[in-house]
C-alpha positions in Angstrom: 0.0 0.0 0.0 2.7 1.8 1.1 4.8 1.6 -2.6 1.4 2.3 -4.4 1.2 6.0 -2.7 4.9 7.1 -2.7 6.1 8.3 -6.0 9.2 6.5 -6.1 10.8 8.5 -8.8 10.2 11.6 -7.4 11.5 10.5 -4.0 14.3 8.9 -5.4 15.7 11.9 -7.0 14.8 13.7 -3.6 17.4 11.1 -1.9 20.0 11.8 -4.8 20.1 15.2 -4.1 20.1 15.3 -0.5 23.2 12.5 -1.6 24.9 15.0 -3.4 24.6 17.7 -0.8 26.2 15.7 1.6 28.9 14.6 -1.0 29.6 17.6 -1.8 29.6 19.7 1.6 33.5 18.7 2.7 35.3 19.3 -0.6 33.4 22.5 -1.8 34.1 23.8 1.6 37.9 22.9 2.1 38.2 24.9 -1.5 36.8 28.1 -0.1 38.7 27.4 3.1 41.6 29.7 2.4 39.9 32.6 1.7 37.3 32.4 4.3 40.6 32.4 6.5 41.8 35.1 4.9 38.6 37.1 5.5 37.7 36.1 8.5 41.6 35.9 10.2 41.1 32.6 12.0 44.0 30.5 10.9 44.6 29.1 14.6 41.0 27.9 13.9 40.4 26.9 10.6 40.3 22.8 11.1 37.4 23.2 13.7 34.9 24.3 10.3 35.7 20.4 9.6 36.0 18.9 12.8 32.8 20.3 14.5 31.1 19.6 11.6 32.2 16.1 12.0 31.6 15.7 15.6 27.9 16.5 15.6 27.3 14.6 12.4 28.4 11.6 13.9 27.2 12.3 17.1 23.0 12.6 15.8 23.4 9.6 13.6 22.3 6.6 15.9 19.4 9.2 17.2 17.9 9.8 13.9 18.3 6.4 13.4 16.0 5.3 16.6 14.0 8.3 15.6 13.1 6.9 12.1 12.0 3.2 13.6 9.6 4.8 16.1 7.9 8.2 14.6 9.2 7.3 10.9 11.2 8.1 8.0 9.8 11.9 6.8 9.5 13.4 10.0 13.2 12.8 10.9 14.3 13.5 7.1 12.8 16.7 7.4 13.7 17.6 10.7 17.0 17.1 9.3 17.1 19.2 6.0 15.5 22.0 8.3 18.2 22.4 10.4 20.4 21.8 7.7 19.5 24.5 6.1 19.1 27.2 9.1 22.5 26.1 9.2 24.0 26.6 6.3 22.5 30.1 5.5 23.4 31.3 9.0 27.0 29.8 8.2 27.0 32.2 4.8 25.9 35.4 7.6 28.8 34.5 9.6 31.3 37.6 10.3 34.0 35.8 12.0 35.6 32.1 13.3 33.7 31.1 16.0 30.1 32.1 14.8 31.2 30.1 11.7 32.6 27.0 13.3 29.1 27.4 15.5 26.7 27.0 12.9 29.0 24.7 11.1 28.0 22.7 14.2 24.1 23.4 13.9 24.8 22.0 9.9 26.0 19.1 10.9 23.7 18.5 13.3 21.1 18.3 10.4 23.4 16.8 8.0 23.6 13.3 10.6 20.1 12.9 8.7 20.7 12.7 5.2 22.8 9.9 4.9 21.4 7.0 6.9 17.7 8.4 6.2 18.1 8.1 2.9 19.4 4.7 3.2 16.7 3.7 5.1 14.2 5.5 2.8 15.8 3.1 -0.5 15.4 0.2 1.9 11.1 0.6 2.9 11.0 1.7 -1.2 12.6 -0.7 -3.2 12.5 -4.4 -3.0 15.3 -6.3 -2.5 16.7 -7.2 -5.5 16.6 -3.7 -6.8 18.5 -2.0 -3.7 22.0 -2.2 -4.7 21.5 -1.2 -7.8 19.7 2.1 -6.4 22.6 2.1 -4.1 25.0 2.0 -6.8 23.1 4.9 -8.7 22.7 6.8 -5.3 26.4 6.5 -4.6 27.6 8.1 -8.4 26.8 11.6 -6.5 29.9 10.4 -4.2 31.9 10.3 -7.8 29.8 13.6 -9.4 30.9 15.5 -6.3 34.6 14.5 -6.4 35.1 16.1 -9.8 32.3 19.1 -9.4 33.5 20.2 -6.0 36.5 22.3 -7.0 35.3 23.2 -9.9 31.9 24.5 -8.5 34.0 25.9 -5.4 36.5 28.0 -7.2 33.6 29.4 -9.8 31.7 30.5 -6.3 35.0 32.4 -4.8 36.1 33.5 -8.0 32.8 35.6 -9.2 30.3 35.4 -5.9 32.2 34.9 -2.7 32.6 32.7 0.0 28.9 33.0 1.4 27.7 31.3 -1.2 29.5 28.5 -0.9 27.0 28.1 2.2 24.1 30.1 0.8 23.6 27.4 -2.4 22.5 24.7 0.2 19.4 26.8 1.2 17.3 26.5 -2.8 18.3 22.8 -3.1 17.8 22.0 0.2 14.0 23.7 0.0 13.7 22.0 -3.1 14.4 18.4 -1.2 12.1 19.4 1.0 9.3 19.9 -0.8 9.9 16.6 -2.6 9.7 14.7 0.3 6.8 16.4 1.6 4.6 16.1 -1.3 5.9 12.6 -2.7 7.0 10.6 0.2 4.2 8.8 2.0 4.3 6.3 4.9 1.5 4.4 7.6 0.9 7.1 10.6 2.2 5.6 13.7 -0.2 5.8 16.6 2.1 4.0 18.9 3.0 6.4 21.8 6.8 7.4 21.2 9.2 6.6 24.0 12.7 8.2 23.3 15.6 7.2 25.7 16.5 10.5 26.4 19.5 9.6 29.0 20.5 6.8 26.9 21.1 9.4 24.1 22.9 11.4 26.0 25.3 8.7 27.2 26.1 7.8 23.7 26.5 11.5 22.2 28.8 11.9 25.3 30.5 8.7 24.3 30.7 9.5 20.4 31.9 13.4 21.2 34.7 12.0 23.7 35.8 9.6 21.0 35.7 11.6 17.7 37.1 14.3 19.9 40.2 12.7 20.5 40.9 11.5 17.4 40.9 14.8 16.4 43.6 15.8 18.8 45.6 13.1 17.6 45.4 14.5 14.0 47.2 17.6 15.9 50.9 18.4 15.0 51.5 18.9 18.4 49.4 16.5 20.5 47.9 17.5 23.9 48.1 14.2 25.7 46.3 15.1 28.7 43.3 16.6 26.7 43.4 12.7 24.5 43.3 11.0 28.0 40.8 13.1 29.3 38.4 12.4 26.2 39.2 8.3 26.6 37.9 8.6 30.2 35.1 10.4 29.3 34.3 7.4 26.1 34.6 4.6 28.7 32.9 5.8 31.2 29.8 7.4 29.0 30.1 4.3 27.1 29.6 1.9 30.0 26.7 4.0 31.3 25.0 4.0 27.8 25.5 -0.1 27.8 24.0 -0.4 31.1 21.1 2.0 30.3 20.3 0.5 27.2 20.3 -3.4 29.4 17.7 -1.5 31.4 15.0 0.7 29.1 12.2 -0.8 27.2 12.5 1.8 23.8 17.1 1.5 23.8 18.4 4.0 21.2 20.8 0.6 19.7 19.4 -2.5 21.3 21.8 -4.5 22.4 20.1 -7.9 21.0 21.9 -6.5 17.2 25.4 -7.4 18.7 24.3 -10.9 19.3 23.9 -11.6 15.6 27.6 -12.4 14.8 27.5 -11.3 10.9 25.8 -7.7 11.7 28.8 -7.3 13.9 31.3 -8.3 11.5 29.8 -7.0 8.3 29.8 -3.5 9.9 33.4 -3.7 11.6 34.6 -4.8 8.0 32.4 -1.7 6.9 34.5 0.7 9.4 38.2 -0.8 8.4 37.6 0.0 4.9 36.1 3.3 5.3 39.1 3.6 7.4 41.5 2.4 4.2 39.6 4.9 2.0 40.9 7.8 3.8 44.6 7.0 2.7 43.3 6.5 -1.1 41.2 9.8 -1.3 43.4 12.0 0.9 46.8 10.8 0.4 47.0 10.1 -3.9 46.2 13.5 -4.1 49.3 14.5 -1.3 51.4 12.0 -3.5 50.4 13.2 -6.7 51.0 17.0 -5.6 54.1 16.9 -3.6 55.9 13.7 -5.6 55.0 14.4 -9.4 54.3 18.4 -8.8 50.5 18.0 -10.6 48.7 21.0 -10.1 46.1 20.8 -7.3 43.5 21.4 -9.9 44.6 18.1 -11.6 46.0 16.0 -8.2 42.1 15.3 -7.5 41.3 13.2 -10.6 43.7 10.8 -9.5 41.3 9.5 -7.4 38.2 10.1 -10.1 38.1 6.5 -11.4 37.9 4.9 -7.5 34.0 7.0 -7.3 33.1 6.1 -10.8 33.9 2.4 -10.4 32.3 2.6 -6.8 28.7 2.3 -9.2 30.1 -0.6 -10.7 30.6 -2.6 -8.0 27.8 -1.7 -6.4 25.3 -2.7 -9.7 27.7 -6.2 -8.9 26.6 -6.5 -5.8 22.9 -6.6 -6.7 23.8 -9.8 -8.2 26.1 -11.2 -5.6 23.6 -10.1 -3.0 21.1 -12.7 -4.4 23.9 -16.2 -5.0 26.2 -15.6 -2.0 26.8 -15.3 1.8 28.0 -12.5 3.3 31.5 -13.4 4.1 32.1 -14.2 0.3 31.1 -11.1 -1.0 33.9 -9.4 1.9 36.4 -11.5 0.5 35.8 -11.2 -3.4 35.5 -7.2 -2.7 38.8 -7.4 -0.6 40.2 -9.0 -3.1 40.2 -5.9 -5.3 40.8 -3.8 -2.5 44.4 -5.6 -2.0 45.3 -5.1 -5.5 45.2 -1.1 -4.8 46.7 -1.8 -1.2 49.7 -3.6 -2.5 50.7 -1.3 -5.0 50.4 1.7 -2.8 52.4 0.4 -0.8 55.2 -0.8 -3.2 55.0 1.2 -6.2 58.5 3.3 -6.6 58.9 7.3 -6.2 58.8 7.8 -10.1 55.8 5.9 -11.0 54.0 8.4 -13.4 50.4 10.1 -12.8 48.5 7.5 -15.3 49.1 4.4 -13.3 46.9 6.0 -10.4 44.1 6.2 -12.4 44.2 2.5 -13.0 45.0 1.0 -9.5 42.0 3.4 -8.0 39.5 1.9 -10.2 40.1 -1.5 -9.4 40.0 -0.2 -5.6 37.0 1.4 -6.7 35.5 -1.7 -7.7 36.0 -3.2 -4.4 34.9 -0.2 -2.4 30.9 -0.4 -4.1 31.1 -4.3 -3.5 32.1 -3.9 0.1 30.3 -0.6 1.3 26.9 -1.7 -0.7 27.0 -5.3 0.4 27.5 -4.4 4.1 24.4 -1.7 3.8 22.1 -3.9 2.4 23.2 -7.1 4.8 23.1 -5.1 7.6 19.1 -3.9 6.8 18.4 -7.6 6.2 19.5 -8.9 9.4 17.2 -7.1 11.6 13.4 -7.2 11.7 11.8 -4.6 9.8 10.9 -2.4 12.6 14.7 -1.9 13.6 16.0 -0.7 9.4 16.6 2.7 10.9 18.7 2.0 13.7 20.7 -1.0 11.8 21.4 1.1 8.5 22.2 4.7 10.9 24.6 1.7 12.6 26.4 1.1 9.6 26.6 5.0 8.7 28.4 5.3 12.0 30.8 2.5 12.0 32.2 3.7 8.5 32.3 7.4 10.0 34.5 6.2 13.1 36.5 4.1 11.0 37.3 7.4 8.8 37.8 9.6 11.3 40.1 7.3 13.3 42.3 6.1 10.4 42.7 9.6 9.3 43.9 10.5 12.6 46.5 7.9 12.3 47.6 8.0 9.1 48.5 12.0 9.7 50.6 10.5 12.7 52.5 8.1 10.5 53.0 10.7 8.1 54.5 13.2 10.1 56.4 10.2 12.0 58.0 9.4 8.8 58.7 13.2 7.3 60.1 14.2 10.9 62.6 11.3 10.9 63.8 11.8 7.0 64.3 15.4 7.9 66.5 14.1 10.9 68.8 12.1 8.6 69.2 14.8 5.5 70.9 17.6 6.8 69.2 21.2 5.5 66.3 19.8 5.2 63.0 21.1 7.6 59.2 20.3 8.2 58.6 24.0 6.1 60.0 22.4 3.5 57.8 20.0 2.9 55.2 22.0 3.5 56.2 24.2 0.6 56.8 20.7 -1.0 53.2 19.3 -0.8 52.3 22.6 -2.9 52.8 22.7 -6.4 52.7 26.3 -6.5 55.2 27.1 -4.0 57.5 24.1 -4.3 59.0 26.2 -7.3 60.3 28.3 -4.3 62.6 25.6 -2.7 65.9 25.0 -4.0 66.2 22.4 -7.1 69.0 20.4 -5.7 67.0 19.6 -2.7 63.6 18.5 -4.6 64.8 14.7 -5.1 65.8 14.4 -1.8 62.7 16.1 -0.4 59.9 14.1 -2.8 62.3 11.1 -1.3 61.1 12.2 2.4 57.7 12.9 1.4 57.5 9.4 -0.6 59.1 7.3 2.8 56.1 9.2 4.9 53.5 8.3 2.4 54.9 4.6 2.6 54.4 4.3 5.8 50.5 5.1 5.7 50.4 2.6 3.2 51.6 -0.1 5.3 49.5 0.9 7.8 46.6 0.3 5.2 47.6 -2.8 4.3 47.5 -3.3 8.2 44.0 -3.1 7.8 43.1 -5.1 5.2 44.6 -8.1 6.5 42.6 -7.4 9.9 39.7 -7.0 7.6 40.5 -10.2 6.4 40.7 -11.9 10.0 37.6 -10.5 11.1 35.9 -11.4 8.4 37.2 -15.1 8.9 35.1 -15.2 12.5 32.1 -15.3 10.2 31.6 -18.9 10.9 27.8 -19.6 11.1 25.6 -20.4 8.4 26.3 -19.0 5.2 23.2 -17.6 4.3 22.6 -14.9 1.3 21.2 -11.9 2.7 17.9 -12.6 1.7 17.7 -16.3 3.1 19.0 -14.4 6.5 16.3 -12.0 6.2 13.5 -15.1 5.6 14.8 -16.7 8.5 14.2 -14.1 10.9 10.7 -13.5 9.3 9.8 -16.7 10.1 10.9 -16.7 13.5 9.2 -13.3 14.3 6.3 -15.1 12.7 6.9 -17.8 15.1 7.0 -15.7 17.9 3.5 -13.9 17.1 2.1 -17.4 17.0 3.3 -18.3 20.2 
């Protein structure tokens, strides 16, 4: 009944866009960056634009998730693009740092809802076999964003300003809106809504110690007391959120999902290779830059193909979804995954700027076989009436898998840069800051450039051993995967017929 009354064209395009706008939102804003410094003279501040944006992303994920199993999808979806907006045009007002970096926080307060709302939205509209290929479509805006980004970004500086970069949210975010008000339609629920409210704040106080202090660690100069602090505070809010959601009768994440062994490993596979992606998508562009010189304008296609092949792995997945378990799908996906791992990680100093086109498409492959696989798994091991806080699950694993790999893959880095500058004499960290910079590596002196790119090169190797590190953990756990290898849909027909059983009884 359900299908008959939503307009699933219209809402799918609604998703698509709300897709892109979340795709889009990091890059187009780290290309304005500079000159919103410049204007607004906060350069001691600049990173918390990203990292508070981050923060409460991750932090409302697993409460819009609960949200959208007990009042529904739209309500929360809205909710969400309305403070998403009201956040990004009073981000485009801002007059200075902190008002910015605060309403950078309200945006991503609203921006925790697109993603896993939109999931959950593809999952109640399509059937099964037709998910990962929507998926797959719904994850090209990942690959339209990576090349429109910089382009849009610079055109906005260039003849608008920086505002704007903010301000264009508000017209396509309205427009979203409206789509899902007037197309979207799902059964009223009359059930009186019981939300955990101290259960949601032990696990926001959990997720903003945790995210908080891998931020730190991302730090050049690392406050160790401040880290410490924010571990205490994840343990303890953590172990107070476990024994609150033991106790309550509505939990914001039941605790029965980490009984099911696959759900557990199919989203800790999920967060290692998110975790991986971070030194494909942000590294081959350092590399590229700082190694080859390729202008920053060019540095970013390197990674181009991995997006574009994401939607081909993910239409293969549809298939896969359907013939094979779980923990085959990991391994063919990882499979691919190692072939961009391994050469990463051994490829010499002077390999040109083509071959990175071709090892991050066959990553790319891997990456829409793995991330699509473990969505769609993870919505069809819970009953029906917990898709929303299974799939906003899954959203958060891969975003703490990011932000903690990114974390320490800027630690290896400078580890590795800070001892090569140790053993070349008159060479210096500014250096290779100048380095990474096509434009003002021209400044440094030529003699110096092989020996630099050489340092820069060792640094980059060692984030790419670290990456291996993880695929071969991503291998292990995926191992532990020992039950009965069910497809996803036989899992999904198995717990039907024991809820069914249940209701009997």
């Amino acid at each position: 009944m359900q299908q008959r009354k939503t307009n699933v064209l219209a809402v799918t395009i609604a998703i698509y866009v709300a897709t892109f706008m979340s795709a889009i939102e990091g890059t187009i804003v780290s290309t304005a960056l500079p000159t919103i410094v410049g204007d607004l003279h906060g350069v001691s501040l600049m990173n918390w634009v990203f990292s508070i944006y981050l923060l409460t992303n991750a932090m409302m994920t697993p409460i819009y998730g609960k949200l959208t199993d007990l009042i529904g999808r739209k309500p929360v979806m809205q909710a969400g693009l309305i403070i998403f907006i009201i956040g990004s045009m009073m981000s485009g007002l801002s007059n200075s740092m902190p008002v910015l970096i605060f309403w950078r926080a309200i945006q991503g307060i609203g921006a925790g809802a697109l993603m896993p709302v939109s999931m959950t939205i593809i999952a109640d509209i399509y059937s099964f076999e037709r998910r990962a290929k929507v998926l797959g479509f719904n994850s090209s805006a990942w690959g339209i964003a990576s090349v429109l980004a910089p382009l849009i970004g610079g055109l906005i500086v260039d003849k608008l300003s920086w505002h704007w970069i903010f301000f264009i949210n508000v017209p396509v975010g309205l427009i979203t809106l409206i789509l899902f008000q007037v197309y979207l339609r799902e059964p009223k629920r009359h059930s009186d809504v019981k939300v955990d409210y101290l259960g949601s704040f032990w696990l926001m106080l959990f997720l903003l110690g945790l995210m908080l202090s891998f931020q730190l660690l991302g730090n050049t100069t690392i406050n160790w007391a401040m880290v410490i602090l924010a571990w205490v505070v994840s343990v303890l809010s953590l172990w107070l959120f476990i024994r609150r959601e033991g106790r309550t009768s509505e939990p914001v994440i039941s605790l029965d999902l980490f009984k099911n062994r696959t759900f557990v490993i199919q989203n800790a596979v999920a967060a290692l290779i998110s975790g991986f992606l971070m030194a494909v998508e942000v590294y081959i562009p350092t590399w590229t830059q700082g190694i080859l010189g390729v202008p920053a304008s060019l540095a970013g296609f390197a990674v181009t193909p991995s997006s574009l092949m994401w939607i081909i792995g993910s239409f293969v997945t549809g298939r896969l979804l359907a013939k094979w378990a779980p923990r085959r799908i990991i391994y063919l996906s990882l499979a691919f995954i190692a072939v961009t791992g391994l050469c990463l990680a051994l490829i010499p100093v002077s390999t040109p700027f083509a071959w990175f086109f071709l090892i991050t498409a066959v990553g790319g492959v891997g990456f829409g076989i793995v991330i699509t696989a473990t969505t769609v798994t993870s919505q069809h091991l819970v009953s029906p009436k917990t898709v929303g806080v299974a799939t906003s699950f899954n959203t958060l694993s891969r975003t703490i898998g990011q932000t903690l790999m990114i974390s320490i893959f800027g630690i290896a880095l400078n580890v590795g840069m800070n001892q090569g500058i140790q053993t070349h004499a008159g060479t210096n960290m500014a250096m290779m800051n100048k380095l990474i910079n096509p434009q003002t590596a021209t400044e440094l002196p030529t003699k110096l450039l092989p020996t630099l790119r050489g340092i820069l090169y060792n640094g980059l190797h060692g984030v790419y051993l670290i990456g291996l590190g993880l695929l071969v953990l991503a291998v292990i756990v995926n191992s532990l995967d020992r039950g009965p290898q069910l497809t996803a849909a036989q899992h999904a027909a198995k717990l039907q017929r024991g809820s069914a059983h249940e209701t009997t009884d």
